[in-house]
N, C-alpha and C positions, 0 to 999 in steps of 0.2 A: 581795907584792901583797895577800894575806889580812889581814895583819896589819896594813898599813896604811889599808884600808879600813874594820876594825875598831875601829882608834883612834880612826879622823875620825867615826865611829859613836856611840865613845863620848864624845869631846868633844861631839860636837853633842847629846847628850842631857844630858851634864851643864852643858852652857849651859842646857838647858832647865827643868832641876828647879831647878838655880843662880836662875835668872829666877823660878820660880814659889814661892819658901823665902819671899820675902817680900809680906807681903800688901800693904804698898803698890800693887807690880809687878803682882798676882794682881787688883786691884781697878781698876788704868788697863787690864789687860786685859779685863778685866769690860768695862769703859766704852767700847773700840774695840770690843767685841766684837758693839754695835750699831748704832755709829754712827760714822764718822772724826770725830775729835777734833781740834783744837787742842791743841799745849803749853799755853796757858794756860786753856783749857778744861779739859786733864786736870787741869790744878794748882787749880784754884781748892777743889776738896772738900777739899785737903788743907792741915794747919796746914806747909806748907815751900815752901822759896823754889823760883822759875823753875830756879835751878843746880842744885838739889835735885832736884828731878824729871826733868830732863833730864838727871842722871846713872841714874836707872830706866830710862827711855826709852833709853839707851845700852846696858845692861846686855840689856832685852828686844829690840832691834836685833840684838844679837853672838848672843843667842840664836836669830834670824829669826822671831820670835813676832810684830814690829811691820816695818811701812817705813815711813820716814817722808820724803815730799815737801816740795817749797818750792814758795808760793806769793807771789808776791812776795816780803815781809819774813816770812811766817806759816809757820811748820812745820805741816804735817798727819800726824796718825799713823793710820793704818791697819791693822786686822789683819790677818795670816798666815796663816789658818787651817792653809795646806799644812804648814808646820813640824812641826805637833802630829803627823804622821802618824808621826815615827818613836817618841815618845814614845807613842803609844796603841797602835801595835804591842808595844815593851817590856812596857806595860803588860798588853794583852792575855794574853802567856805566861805570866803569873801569876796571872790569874783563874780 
């Protein structure tokens, strides 16, 4: 039972840092981080296509960094905040 709660511990923090290695990812979080977004809201600051970034917005999902809802046709992406909490815990043992 230890050890499996341990693993699921550590997978879920390395979706997290996995999510945060690149700054694309670090920069749409930036951007939910004030306001829910649009898909093509988040895309528009960057030079890459719709598929493009919604394979980010994938990658921060598996992480639970984002949710993202349906609005009619519109995806909204919202932050997580709750997620960071096991990663600022990690983090914390080493300050």
């Amino acid at each position: 039972m230890f050890n499996h709660i341990v693993e699921h511990n550590n997978d879920k923090l390395d979706n997290i840092f996995q999510a945060f290695a690149d700054p694309t990812r670090r920069e749409i979080v930036r951007l939910i981080a004030s306001n829910d977004r649009t898909v093509s809201e988040l895309a528009a600051p960057f030079d890459m296509s719709l598929a493009a970034i919604s394979k980010h917005i994938k990658v921060l999902e598996r992480a639970g960094l984002l949710n993202k809802t349906t609005k009619g046709r519109t995806y909204i992406c919202r932050l997580n905040p709750d997620s960071l909490s096991s990663a600022i815990e990690w983090l914390r043992f080493y300050k």
